[in-house]
N, C-alpha and C positions, 0 to 999 in steps of 0.2 A: 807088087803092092802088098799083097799077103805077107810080105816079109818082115818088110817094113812095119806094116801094123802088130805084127808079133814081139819087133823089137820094143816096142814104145810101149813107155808107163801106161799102167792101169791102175785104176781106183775100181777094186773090187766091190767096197760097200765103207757108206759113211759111216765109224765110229760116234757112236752118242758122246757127245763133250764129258759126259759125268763120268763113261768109258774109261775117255782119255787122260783124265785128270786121275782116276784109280790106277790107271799104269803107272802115271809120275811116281804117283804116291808110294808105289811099292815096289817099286823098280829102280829108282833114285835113292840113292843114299845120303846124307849127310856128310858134306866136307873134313877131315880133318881139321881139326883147329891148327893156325898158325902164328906167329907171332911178329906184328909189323911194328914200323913208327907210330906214336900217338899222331902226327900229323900228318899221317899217309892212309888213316884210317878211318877220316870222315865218310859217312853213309856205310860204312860195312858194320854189320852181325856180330855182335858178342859172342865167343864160343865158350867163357864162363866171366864167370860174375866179375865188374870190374871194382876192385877196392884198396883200401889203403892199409899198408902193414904198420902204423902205427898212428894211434890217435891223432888227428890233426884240428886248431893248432895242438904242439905238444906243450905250452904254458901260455896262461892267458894273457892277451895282447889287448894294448887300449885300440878303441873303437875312436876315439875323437882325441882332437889336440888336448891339452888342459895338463893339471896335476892329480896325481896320484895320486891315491888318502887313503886310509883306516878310516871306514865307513860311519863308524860308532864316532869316533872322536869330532865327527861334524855335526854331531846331534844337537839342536838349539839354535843352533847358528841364524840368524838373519843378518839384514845389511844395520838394521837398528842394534843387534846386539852380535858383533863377529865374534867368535870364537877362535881363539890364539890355536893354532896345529903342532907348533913346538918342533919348528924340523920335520913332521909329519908330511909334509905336502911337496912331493918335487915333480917339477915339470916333466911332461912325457908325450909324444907323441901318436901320433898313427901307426898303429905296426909295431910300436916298442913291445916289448916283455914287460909286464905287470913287474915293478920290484919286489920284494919278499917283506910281509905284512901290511900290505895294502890290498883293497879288494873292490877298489872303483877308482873312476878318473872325473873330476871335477869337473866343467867344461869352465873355459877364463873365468867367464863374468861372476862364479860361483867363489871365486878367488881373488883375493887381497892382498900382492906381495907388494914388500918393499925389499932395502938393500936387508933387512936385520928381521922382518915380518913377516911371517905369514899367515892370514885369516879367512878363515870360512865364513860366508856370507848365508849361506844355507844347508840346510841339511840333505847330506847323500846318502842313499839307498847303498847298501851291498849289493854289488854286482853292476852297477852303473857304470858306461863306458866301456864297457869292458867284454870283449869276446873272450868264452871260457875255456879250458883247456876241452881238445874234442869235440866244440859243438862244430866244427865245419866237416868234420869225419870221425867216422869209428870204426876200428878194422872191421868188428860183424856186421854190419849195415855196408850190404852193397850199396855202390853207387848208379848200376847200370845192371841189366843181371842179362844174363844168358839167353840171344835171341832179341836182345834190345838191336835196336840200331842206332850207331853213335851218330849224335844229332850235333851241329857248331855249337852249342851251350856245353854239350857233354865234354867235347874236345874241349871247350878251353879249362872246364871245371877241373877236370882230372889234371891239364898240367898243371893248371894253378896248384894242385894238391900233392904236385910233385909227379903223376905218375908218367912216365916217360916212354910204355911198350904195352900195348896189350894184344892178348888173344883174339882172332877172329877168325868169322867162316868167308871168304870173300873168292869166290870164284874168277881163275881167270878165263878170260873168254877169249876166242878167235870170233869175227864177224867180219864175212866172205862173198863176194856177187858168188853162184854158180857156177859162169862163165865170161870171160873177156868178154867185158861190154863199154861203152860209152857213153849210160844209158845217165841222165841226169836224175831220172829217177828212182834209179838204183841205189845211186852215190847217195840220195836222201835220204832213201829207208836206211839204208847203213848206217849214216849222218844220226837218223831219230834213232834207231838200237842203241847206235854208241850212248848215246844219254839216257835213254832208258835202264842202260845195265848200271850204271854210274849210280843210279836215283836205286835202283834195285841191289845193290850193295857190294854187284862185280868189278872186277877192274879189268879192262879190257885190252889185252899186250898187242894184239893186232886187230885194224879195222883197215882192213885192206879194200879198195872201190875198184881196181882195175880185174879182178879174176886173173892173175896173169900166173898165178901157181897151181898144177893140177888140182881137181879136187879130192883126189884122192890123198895127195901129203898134205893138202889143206885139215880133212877128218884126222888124219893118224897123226896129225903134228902133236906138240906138247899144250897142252890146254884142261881147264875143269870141266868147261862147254863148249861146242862149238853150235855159232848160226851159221846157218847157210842162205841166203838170199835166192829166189829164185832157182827154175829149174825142176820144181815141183809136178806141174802138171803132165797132160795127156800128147803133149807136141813135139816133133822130131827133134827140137834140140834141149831135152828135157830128161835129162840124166840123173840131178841129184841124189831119189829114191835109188835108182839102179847102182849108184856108184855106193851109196851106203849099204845096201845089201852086199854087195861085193865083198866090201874091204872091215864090214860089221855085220850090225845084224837092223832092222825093220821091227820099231812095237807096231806102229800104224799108220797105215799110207789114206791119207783123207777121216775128215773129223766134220760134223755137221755141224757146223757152225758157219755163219755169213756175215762179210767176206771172209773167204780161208780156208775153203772145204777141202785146197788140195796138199793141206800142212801136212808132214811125217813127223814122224819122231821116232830115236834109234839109239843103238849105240855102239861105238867102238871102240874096245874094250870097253869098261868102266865106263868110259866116257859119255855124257850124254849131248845126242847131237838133234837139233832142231832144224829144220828145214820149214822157212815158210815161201809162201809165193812171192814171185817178184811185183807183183802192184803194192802200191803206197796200200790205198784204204786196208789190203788184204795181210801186209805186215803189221800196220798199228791194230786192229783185230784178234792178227795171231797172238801178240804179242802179249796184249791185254789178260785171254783166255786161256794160251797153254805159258806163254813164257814168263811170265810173274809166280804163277804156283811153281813151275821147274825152278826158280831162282829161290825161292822160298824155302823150297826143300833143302836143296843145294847149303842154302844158308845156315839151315838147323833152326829158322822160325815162321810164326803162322803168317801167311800173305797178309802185308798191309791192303785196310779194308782203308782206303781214300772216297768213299762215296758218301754221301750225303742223300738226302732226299727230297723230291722234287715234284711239283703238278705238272701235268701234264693238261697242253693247253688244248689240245684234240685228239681224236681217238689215231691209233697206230695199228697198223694191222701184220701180219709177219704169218710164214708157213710155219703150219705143223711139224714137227723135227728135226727143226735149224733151229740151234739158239742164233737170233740174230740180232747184232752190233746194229743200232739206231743212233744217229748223231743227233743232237737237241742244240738251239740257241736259245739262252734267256732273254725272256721279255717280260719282263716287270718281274713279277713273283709266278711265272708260268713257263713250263718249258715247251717249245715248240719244234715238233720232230719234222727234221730234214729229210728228203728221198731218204729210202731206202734200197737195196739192192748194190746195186757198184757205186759207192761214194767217191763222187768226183772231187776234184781237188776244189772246188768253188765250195762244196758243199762242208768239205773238209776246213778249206778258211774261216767260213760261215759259222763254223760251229761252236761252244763253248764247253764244250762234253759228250758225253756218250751214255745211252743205257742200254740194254742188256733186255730181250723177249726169251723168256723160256722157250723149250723146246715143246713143250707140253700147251701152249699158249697159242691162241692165235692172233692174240696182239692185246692192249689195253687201249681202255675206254678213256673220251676226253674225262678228264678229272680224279685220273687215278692217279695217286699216289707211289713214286716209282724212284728206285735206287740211281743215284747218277752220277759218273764218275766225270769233275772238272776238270778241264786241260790247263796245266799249271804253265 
């Protein structure tokens, strides 16, 4: 029995989350910039500025259907007295090129042709109709800058603008049970990471749900990050930690925070590898707390702050140093906190968000005023 218990993971002592997050911080380096498809590149990180290498448009294009005109020569004009254009005025579209001394576009009813005629009905403005040369871009004027993340507006602006490749930091991920499982709630948490790394700006080349490759070529395979699922804890078939000290190295095994106290984080070589527990509540947690700033970094920008703020409809109570994960549903304009402790999967359907109890706290009072992150 002595043996046994010599073999099996320990959790020497819980990491303070602010700890664990100064590891990331200085331990993690920032990616390589790389260069993808503009259309492979939705949700990932600028790794520099994205811009156009020459003014665009490059000559001004009419804005509306109508005729082009020399802006001066329609001065006076009304429908009581037209103004002859003398060949001045030719038909032009959307999109056309401005012809050369003209410097607006008339819209029809501004205009009067016949087979042999053309008259201005009213007076145009310079620069009417007319998009000017560069006002859609300028090569000094980013369009996105470094650390943005490319949002579907940005993607379509930039092709429209022509740009066809840019730079990014986008981590690729592996995402691993621990062990050959059948577990359907394995397959989920996987299931949620996968979209978690997608929304957080990775792309993820394997999300493997069976464990059916050691975990040890699983850590050393070719990857930016690797998750691991389970296998974290203190129980006999609970390897994870041991298998990454092995074939790496351990910043820290257990993190105070709830659920998730028995997350590590490591790395081999370079690489950084996260391990969270295998319960649902205890991976959307971890994930929350260490594995958004890890991506972050990764990325080469500050963690999206997606919280908003929120009342609290009664008081919440939590331990002294566990920052602890509280789930909230809204009711009306007040947020009401669900169990705490091991969020069940009811409580988890239940819920519309999550807040966050310092470590230093012993919970908040009905009516305070509290950061909340909504489940999109």
């Amino acid at each position: 029995m002595s043996s046994l218990q010599e073999s099996m993971q320990r959790i020497t002592r819980l990491m303070p989350l602010a700890d664990a997050l100064q590891c990331i911080e200085t331990q993690v380096a920032a990616l390589p910039a790389r260069e993808v498809d503009l259309r492979g590149a939705l949700g990932c990180t600028l790794a520099v500025n994205a811009v156009v290498l020459a003014s665009r448009p490059g000559a001004a294009l009419a804005l509306r259907d109508g005729y082009a005109v020399k802006a001066e020569a329609t001065a006076g004009a009304s429908s009581y007295s037209p103004v002859p254009m003398l060949g001045a005025a030719r038909a032009i579209e959307v999109g056309d090129r401005l012809p050369p001394d003209t410097d607006a576009v008339a819209s029809p009813d501004a205009i009067e042709a016949s087979d042999s005629e053309i008259y201005a009905l009213a007076p145009i403005a310079p620069g009417d109709g007319i998009l000017p040369a560069g006002a859609d871009a300028e090569p000094a004027k980013p369009l996105r800058r470094a650390g943005d993340t490319l949002r579907t507006i940005d993607v379509a602006v930039l092709g429209a603008l022509g740009v066809a490749r840019v730079a990014v930091r986008a981590p690729r991920v592996r995402i691993v049970p621990a062990r050959a499982v059948n577990d359907v709630v394995t397959h989920e948490a996987i299931h949620f990471l996968d979209q978690m790394v997608a929304k957080a700006g990775g792309q993820v080349v394997v999300a493997q749900r069976t464990g059916s490759v050691p975990l040890e070529d699983v850590m050393t395979a070719s990857a930016d990050v690797v998750l691991i699922v389970g296998g974290s804890g203190g129980g006999k078939r609970d390897h994870s930690v041991q298998t990454l000290a092995r074939v790496g190295k351990v910043v820290f095994h257990g993190v105070a925070i709830a659920p998730g106290e028995s997350a590590a984080f490591g790395f081999v070589g370079a690489t950084p590898v996260l391990i969270l527990p295998g319960r649902l509540d205890a991976v959307v947690s971890v994930w929350v707390m260490l594995g958004e700033p890890l991506f972050a970094k990764l990325c080469g920008r500050l963690p999206i702050d997606v919280a908003t703020m929120g009342v609290l409809a009664r008081k919440v109570s939590s331990a002294i140093g566990l920052v602890e994960m509280v789930l909230v549903r809204r009711e009306g304009d007040k947020l009401v906190p669900l169990p705490a402790g091991y969020l069940s999967m009811q409580a988890l359907a239940e819920s519309d968000g999550l807040i966050s109890i310092p470590a230093d706290r012993e919970g908040f009072p009905e009516g305070a005023v509290v950061p909340v992150r909504w489940w999109s």
